[in-house]
C-alpha positions in Angstrom: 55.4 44.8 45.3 58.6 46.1 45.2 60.4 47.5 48.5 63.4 49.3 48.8 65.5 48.2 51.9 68.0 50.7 53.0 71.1 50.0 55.7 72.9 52.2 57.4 75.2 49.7 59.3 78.2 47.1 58.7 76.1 44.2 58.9 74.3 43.0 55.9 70.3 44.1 56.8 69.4 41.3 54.5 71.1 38.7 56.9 69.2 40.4 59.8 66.2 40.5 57.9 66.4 37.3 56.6 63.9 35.4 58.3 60.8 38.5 58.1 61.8 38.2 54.5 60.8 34.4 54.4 57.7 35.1 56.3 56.3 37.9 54.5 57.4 36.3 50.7 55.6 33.4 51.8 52.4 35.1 52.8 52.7 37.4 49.6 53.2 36.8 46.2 55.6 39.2 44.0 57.4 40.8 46.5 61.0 41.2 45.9 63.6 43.6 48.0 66.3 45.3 47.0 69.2 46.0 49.6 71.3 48.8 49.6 73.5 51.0 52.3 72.6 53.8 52.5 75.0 56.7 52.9 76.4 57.9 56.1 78.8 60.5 55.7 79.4 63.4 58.0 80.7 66.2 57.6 81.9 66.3 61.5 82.2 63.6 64.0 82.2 63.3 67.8 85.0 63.7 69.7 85.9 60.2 69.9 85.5 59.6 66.4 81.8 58.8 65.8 79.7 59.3 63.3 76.6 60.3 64.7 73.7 61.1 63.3 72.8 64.9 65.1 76.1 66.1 63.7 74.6 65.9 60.3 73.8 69.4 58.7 72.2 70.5 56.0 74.7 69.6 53.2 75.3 66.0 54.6 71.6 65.9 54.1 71.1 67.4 50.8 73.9 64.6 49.7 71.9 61.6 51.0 68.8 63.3 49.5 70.5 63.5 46.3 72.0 60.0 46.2 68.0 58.2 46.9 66.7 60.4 44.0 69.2 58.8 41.7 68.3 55.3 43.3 64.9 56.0 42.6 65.2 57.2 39.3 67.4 54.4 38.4 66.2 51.5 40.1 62.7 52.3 41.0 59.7 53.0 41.6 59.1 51.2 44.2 56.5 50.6 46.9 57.8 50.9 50.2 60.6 51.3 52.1 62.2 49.7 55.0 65.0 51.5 56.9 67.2 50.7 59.4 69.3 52.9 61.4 70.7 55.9 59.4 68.6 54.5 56.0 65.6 55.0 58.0 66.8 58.6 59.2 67.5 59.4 55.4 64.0 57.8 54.6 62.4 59.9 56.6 64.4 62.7 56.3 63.5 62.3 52.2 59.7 61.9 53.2 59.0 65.1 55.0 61.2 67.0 51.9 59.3 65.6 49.4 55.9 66.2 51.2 57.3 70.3 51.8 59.1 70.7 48.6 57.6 68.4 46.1 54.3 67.3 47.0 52.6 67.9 43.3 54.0 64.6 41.9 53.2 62.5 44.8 54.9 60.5 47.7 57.8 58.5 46.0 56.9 55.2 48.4 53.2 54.2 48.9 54.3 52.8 52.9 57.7 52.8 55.1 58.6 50.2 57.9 61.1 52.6 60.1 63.1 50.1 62.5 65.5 51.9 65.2 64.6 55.2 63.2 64.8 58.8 64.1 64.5 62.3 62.5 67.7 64.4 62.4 66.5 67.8 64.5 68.4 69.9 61.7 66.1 68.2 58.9 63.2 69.2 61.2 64.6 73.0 61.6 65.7 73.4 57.9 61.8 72.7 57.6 60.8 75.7 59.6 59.6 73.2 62.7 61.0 74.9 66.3 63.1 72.9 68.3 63.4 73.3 71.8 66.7 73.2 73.7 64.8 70.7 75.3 64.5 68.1 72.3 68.1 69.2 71.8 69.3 67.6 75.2 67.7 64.4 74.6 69.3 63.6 71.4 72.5 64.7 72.7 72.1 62.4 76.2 71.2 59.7 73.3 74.0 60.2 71.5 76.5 59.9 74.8 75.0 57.2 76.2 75.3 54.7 72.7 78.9 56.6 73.1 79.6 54.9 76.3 77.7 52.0 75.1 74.7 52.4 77.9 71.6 51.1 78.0 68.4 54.2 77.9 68.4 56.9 80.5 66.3 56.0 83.5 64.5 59.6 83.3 64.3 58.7 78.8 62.2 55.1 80.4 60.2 56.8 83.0 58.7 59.4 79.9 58.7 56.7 77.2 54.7 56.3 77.5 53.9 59.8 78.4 55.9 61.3 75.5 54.1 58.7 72.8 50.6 60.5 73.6 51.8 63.8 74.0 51.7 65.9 71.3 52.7 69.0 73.5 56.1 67.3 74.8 57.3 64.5 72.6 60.9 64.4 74.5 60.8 68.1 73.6 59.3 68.3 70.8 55.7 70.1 70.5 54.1 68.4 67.4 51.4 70.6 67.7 53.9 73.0 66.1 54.0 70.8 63.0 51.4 71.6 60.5 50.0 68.7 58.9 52.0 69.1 55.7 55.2 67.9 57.5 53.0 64.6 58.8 54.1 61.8 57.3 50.8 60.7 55.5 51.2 57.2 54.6 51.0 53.8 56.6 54.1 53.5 59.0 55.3 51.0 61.0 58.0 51.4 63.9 60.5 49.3 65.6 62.9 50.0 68.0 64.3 47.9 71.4 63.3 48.9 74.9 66.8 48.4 75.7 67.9 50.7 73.0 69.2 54.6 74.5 68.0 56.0 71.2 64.3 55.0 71.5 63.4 58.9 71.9 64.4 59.7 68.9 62.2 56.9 67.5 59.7 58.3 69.1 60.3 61.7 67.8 60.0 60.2 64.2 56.9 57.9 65.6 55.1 61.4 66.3 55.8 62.7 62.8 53.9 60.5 61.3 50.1 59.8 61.0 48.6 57.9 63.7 45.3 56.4 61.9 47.7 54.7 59.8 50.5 53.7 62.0 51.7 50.8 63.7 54.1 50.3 66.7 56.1 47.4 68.0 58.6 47.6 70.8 60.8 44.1 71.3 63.1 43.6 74.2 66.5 44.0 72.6 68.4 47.2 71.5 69.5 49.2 68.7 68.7 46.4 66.3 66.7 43.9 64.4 65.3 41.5 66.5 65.9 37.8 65.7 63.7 35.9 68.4 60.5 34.0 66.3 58.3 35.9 68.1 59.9 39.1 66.8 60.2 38.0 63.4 56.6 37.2 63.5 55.3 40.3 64.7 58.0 42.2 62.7 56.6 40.6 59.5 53.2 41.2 60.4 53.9 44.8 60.6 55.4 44.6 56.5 52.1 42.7 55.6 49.8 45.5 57.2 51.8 48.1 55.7 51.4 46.3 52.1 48.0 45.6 52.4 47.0 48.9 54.3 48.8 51.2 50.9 46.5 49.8 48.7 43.3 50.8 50.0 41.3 53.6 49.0 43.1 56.4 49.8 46.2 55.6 49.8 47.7 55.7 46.4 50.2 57.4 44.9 47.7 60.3 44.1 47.3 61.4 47.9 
């Protein structure tokens, strides 16, 4: 299998990822990855500077959209993709488009391994989706306390569970008001720290996506990839499932 590993951060992922990589190439013969940053570019910044990810519009999104196709045509096809950061919010982002705009010729990735990922709100709006004020606030109370460099909001911990099993108020979000088009229809898996503030808006992504065929995994740390042996463990695991779990029945490339 061939995965497509996309950063969004100064660190290489592949050093961060380095020893999942050994695990899972050990456990599975033929699969190689491919490392590449993904871009990042805004087209406005916060007021201190920052790029963050709810100030990207339309066109910013279009761009990254743009530059993955010519990866893909390029470089690919390949089977999955992992994303981390921002190149699992243009993953996504490039999933739900292709489902809406493009779904005659198939999903371009047979599985996707999201770790600290999120859906941008605007991707979700340009869709047609509704976005409450409400979802609004969280992102923005995300984006001030990684700002500030906080940990999560105490009222953000206290509505972590309830807002993973309900499809009426996923942190503002009513997923019921998704049709099932916009579900992301392929086996997921998601990863994000309980000490990250942004773990909503993994969440948010987490709901998009369909939960026969999705895994979770929370570790202990923060916006990150975890490096304990435990982590790498169950963080390679997760890979494996998603490999083995694309090629069964009803799950290829023809969905």
């Amino acid at each position: 299998m061939k995965i497509l590993c996309l950063d969004g951060a100064d660190q290489p992922l592949r050093t961060r990822l380095g020893p999942t990589i050994e695990v899972v190439e050990g456990s599975e013969a033929g699969v190689s990855f491919d490392f590449v940053v993904a871009p990042t570019q805004c087209s406005k910044s916060s007021s201190e500077g920052l790029a963050t990810h709810k100030t990207f519009d339309v066109a910013d999104i279009d761009k990254g959209h743009d530059w993955l196709t010519a990866k893909l045509d390029v470089d690919g096809p390949y089977d999955g993709v992992i994303g981390f950061g921002n190149g699992a919010s243009l993953a996504s982002s490039y999933l739900l488009y292709h489902q809406w705009y493009n779904h005659e010729n198939g999903p371009p990735f047979r599985f996707a391994t999201f770790i600290s990922g999120s859906i941008s709100l605007a991707v979700l709006r340009s869709l047609g989706v509704p976005v409450p004020r409400a979802a609004e606030r969280v992102v923005e109370e995300v984006e001030l306390r990684r700002q500030e460099d906080l940990g999560p909001l105490p009222s953000h911990v206290s509505l972590a569970r309830q807002s993973m099993f309900n499809s009426d108020n996923c942190f503002g979000l009513n997923l019921n008001m998704v049709p099932a088009e916009l579900k992301i229809r392929m086996p997921t898996a998601h990863v994000w720290g309980r000490n990250d503030p942004g773990f909503p808006t993994s969440i948010h992504l987490a709901g998009l996506c369909d939960p026969y065929i999705r895994q979770i995994y929370i570790h202990g740390d923060g916006d990150e990839v975890p490096q304990g042996s435990e982590d790498t463990q169950q963080l390679s695991q997760l890979i494996l499932w998603c490999m083995q779990r694309a090629i069964w029945p009803g799950c290829s490339r023809a969905q």
